[in-house]
C-alpha positions as CSV (number, residue, x, y, z in Angstrom):
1,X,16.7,113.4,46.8
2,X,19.9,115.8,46.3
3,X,19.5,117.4,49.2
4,X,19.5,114.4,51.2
5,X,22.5,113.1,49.5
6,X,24.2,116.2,50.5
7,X,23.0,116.9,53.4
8,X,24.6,112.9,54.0
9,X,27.6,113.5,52.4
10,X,27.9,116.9,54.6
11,X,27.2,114.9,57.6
12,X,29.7,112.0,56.6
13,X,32.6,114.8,55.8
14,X,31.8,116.3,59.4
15,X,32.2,112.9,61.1
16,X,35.1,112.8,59.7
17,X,36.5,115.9,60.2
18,X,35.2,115.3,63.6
19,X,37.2,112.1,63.9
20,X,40.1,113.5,62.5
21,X,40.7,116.1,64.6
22,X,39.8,113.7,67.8
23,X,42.4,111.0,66.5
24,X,45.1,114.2,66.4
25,X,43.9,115.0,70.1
26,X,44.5,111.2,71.0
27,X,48.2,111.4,69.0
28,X,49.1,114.5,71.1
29,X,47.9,113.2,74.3
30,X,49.6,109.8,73.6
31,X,53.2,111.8,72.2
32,X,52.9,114.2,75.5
33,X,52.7,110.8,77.2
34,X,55.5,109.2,75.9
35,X,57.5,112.5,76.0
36,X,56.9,112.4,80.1
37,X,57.6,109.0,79.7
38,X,60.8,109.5,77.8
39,X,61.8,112.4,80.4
40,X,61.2,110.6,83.5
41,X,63.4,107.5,81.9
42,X,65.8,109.6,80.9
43,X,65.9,111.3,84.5
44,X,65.9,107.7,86.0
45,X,68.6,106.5,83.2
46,X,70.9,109.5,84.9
47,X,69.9,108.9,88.4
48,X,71.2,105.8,87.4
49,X,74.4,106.6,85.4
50,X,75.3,109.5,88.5
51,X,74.8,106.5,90.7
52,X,77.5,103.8,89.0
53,X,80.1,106.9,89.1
54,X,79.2,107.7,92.3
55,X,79.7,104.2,93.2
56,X,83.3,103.8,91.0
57,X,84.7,107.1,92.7
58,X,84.0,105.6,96.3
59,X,85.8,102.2,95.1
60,X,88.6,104.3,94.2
61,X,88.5,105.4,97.0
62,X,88.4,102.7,99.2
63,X,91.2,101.1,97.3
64,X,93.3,104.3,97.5
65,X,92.9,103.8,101.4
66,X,93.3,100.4,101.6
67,X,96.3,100.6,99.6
68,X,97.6,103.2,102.0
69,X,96.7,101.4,105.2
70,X,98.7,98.5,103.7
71,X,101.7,100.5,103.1
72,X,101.6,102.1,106.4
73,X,101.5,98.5,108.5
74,X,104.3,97.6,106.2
75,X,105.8,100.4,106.7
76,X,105.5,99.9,111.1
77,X,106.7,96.2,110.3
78,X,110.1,97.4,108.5
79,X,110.3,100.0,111.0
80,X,110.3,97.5,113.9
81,X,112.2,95.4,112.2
82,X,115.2,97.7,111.5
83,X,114.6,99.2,115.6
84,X,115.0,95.5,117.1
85,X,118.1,94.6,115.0
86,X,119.8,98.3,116.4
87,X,118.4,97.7,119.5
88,X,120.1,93.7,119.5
89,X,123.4,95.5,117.6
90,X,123.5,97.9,120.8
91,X,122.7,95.4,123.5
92,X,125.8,93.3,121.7
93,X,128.3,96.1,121.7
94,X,127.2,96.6,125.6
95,X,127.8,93.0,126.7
96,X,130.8,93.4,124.6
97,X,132.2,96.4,126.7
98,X,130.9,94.9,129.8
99,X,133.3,91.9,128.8
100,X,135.8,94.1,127.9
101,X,135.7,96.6,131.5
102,X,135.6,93.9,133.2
103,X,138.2,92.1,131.9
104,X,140.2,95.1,132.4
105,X,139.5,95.5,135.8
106,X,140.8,91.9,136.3
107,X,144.1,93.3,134.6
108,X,144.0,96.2,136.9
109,X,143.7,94.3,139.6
110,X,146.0,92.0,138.9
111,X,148.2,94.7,138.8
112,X,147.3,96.7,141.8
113,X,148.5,92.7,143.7
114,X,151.3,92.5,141.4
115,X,152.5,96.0,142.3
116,X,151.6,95.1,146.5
117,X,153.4,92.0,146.0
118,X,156.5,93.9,144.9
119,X,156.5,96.6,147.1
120,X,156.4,93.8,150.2
């Protein structure tokens, strides 16, 4: 009878060693699962994270050029503006000394008939 008992405890300790070391196997299998789990996230959280900046840079980017284009077509606006007010300052002055030669061609011709008339 105390052999059996032993020989029953001796098979109960083995079944549990036995399940023991099974239930460590399952623990490692499930921790190397999470770990690949936790990797792969992680790889996926950075994917993600390279992605936002990614995304911010070419904002700043697109701002920085948009800012620029806007300058530029303000700048051709000015520019224009400043060319048509010399270009209406010039065409003034021209009419002006039009005005002016040819009112001074009257003269001269006045005086080239004044100067006949006297010498007749």
């Amino acid at each position: 009878m105390i052999y059996i008992q032993f020989v029953v405890e001796l098979l109960i300790l083995l079944l549990l060693l036995y399940l023991a070391r099974r239930v460590k196997n399952w623990a490692e299998i499930d921790d190397a699962r999470d770990k690949e789990y936790e990797t792969a996230k992680g790889k996926n959280l950075a994917t993600k994270e390279d992605i936002e900046g990614i995304t911010t840079q070419i904002e700043r980017v697109k701002s920085e050029i948009s800012f620029e284009s806007q300058q530029k077509k303000e700048f051709v606006v000015e520019r224009k503006k400043h060319l048509s007010s010399i270009f209406f300052i010039m065409l003034r002055r021209f009419n002006m000394l039009r005005l002016v030669c040819s009112f001074m061609g009257g003269i001269i011709m006045m005086q080239a008939n004044f100067t006949c008339l006297m010498m007749s």
